[in-house]
C-alpha positions as CSV (number, residue, x, y, z in Angstrom):
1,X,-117.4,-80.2,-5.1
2,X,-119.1,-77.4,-3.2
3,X,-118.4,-74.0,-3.5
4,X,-119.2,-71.3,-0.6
5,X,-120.6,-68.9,-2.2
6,X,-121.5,-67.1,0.7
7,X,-117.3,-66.8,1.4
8,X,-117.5,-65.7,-2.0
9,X,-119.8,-62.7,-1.7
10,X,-118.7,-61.7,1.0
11,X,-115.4,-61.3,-0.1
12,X,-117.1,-59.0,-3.6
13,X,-118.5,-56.6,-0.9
14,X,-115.4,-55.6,0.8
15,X,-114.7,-52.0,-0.2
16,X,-111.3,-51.5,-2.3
17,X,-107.6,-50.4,-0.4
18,X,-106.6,-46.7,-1.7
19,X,-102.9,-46.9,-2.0
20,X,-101.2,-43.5,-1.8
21,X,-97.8,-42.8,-3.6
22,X,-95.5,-39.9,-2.5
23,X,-93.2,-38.4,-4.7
24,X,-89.6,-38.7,-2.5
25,X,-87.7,-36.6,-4.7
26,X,-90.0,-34.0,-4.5
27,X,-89.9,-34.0,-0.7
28,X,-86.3,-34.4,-0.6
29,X,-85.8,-31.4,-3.1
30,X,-88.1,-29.2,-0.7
31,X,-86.0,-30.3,2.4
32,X,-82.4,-29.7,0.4
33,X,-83.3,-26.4,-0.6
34,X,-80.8,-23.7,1.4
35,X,-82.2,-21.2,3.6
36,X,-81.5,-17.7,2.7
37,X,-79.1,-16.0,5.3
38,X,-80.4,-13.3,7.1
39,X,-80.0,-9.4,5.6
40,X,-77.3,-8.3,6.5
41,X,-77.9,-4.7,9.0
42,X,-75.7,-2.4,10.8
43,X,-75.8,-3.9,13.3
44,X,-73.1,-6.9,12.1
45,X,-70.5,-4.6,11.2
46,X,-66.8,-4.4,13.2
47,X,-67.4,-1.4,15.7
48,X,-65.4,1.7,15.1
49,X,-63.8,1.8,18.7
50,X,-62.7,-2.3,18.0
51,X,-61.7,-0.8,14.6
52,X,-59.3,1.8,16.5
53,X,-58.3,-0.7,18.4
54,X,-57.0,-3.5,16.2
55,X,-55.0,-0.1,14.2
56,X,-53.1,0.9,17.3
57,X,-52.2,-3.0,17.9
58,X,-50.7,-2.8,14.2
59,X,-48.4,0.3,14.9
60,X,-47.8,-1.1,18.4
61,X,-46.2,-4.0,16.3
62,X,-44.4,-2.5,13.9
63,X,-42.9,-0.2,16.4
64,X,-41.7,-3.1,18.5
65,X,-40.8,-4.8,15.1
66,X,-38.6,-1.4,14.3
67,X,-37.0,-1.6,17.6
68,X,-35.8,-5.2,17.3
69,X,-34.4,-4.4,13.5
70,X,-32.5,-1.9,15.0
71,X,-31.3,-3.7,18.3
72,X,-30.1,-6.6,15.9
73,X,-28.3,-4.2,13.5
74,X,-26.3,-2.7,16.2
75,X,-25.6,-5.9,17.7
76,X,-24.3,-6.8,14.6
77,X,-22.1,-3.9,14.2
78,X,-20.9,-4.1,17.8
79,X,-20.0,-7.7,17.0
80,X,-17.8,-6.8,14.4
81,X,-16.4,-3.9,15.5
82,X,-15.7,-6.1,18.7
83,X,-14.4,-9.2,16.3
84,X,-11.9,-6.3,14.7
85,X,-10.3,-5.3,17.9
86,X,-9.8,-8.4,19.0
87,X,-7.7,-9.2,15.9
88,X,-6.1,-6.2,16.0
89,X,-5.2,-6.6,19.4
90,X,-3.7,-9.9,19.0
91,X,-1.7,-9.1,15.9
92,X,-0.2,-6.0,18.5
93,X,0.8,-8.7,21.0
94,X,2.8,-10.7,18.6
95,X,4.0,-8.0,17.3
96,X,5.7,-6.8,20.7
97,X,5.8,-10.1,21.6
98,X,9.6,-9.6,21.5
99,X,10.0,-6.1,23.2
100,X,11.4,-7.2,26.5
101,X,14.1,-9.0,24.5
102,X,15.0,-6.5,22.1
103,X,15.7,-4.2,25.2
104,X,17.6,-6.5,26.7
105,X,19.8,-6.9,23.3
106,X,20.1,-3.2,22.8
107,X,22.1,-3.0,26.5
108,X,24.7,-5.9,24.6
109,X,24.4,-3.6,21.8
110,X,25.7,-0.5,23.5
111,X,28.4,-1.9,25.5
112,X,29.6,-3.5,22.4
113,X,29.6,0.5,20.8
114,X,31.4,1.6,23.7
115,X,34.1,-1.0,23.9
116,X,34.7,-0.4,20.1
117,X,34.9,3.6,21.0
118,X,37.4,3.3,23.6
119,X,40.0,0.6,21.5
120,X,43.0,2.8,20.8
121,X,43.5,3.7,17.3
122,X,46.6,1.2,16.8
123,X,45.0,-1.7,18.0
124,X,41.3,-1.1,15.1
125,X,43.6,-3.1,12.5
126,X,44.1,-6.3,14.8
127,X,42.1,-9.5,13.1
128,X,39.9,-10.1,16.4
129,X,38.7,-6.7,16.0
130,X,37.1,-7.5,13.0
131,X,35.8,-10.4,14.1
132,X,33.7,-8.4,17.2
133,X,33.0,-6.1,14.3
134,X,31.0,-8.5,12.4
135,X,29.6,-9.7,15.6
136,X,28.2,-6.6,16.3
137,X,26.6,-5.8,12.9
138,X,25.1,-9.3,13.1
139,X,23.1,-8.4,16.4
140,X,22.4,-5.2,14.6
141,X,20.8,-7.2,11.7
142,X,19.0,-9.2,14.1
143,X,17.3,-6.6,15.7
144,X,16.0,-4.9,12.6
145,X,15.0,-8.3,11.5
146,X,12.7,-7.7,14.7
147,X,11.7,-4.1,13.8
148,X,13.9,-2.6,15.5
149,X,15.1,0.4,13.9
150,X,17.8,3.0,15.8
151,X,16.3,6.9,15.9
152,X,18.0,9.5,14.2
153,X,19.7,11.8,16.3
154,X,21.6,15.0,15.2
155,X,23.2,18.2,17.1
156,X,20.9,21.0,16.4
157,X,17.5,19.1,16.1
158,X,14.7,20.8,17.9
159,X,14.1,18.7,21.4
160,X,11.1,16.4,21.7
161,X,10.0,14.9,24.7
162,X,8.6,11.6,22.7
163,X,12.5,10.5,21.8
164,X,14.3,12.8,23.5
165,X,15.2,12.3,27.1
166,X,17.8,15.4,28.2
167,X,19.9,14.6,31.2
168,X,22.2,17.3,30.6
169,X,22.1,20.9,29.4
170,X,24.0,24.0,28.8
171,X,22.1,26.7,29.4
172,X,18.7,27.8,30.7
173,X,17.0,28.1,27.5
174,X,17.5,24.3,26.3
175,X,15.9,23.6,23.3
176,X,17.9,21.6,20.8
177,X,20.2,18.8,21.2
178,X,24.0,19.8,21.3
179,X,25.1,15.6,21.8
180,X,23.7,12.6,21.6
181,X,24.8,10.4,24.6
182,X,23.1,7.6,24.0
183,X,21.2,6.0,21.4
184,X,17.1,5.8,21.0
185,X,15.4,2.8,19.3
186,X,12.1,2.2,17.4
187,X,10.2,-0.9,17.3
188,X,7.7,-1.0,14.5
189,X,7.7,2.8,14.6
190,X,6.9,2.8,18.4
191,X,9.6,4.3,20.8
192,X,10.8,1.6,23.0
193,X,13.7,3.9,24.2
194,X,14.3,7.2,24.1
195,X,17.9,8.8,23.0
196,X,19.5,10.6,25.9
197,X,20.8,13.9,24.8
198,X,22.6,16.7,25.9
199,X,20.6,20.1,25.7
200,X,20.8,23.4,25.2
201,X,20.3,26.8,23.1
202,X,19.3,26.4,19.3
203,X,22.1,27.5,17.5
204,X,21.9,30.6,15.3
205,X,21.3,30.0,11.3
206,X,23.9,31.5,9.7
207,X,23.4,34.3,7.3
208,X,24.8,33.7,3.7
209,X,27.6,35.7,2.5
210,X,26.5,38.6,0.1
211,X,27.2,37.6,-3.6
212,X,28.8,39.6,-5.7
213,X,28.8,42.7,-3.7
214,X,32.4,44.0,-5.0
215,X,30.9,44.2,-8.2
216,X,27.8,45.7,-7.2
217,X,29.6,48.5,-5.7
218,X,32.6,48.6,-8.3
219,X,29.6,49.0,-11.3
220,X,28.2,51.6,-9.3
221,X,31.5,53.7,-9.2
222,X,32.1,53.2,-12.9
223,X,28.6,54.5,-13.3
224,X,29.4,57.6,-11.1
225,X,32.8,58.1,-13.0
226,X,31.8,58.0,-16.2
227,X,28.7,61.0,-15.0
């Protein structure tokens, strides 16, 4: 078998293939490394007019914050106070509720007083007497069941004008009730009716009688006497 040997030098004479090897982890280290950030100047600090600025925003809020604490507290307060008077108001309206009525009774009330005034004197022990009797101090039971409470009325008691109503006097200077002529009632401590009265001057108070004056005077002769 032949061998080309010419092939075969020619194949001696070719010149060898460098092969060059590059570290990767030591070009990927050099790319990874982190570039420094640029010194910081003066010139990447806040401003001091942006500065002045961002503190006048701050108290702007905090005053408008102030404001709106305060407008919700006295909403608050108005709310209850509001609440208050409503339930006051409504507890007064069932309270008088019954006014008109009472009034109304107090007219049966009188005429029932009168009628009893003007029975003569022999006819008070008759039985239906009684019975009109306990009529009338039933109605009177019902209308202080109802708060309704007569005012007391009494000859020399100075006039005033919030239950007094005078339709008659005595004299010019009228300033204390002399008669009662008509009743005055109170319901729940509020005048629904004033007591008519008769009017006129304040009576005199009485001076009270010297004590033991004789003996005052018969010491003071025994005293002289015995001088």
């Amino acid at each position: 078998m032949a061998v080309d040997r010419n092939g075969a030098d020619s194949a001696d004479d070719e010149p060898p293939i460098e092969v060059k090897v590059t570290d990767s982890r030591s070009a990927s280290s050099d790319e990874d490394e982190p570039v420094p950030p640029p010194e910081a100047d003066g010139a990447a600090d806040v401003p001091t007019d942006e500065l002045e600025d961002l503190k006048a925003q701050v108290a702007q809020l905090d005053a408008r914050r102030q404001d709106l604490l305060n407008r919700l507290t006295r909403a608050q307060a108005d709310f209850a106070n509001y609440r208050r008077r409503t339930t006051d108001e409504a507890q007064e309206v069932a309270k008088f509720a019954n006014q008109a009525l009472a009034f109304e009774l107090l007219s049966v009330l009188d005429a029932l007083e009168r009628a009893f005034a003007a029975i003569p004197s022999e006819l008070r022990l008759l039985t239906w007497i009684d019975g009109v009797a306990l009529i009338q101090a039933q109605l009177s039971r019902v209308l202080e069941t109802a708060g309704v409470t007569p005012i007391e009325c009494r000859a020399g008691d100075s006039i005033d004008v919030e239950i007094h109503e005078v339709v008659m006097t005595e004299d010019s200077e009228a300033t204390a009730v002399v008669a009662e002529l008509q009743r005055g009632y109170r319901m729940h401590g509020r005048v629904i009716r004033p007591a008519l009265v008769k009017a006129g001057p304040k009576p005199e108070a009485k001076e009270p009688p010297a004590e033991d004056g004789g003996a005052a005077e018969a010491s003071q002769d025994e005293a002289s006497g015995a001088v």
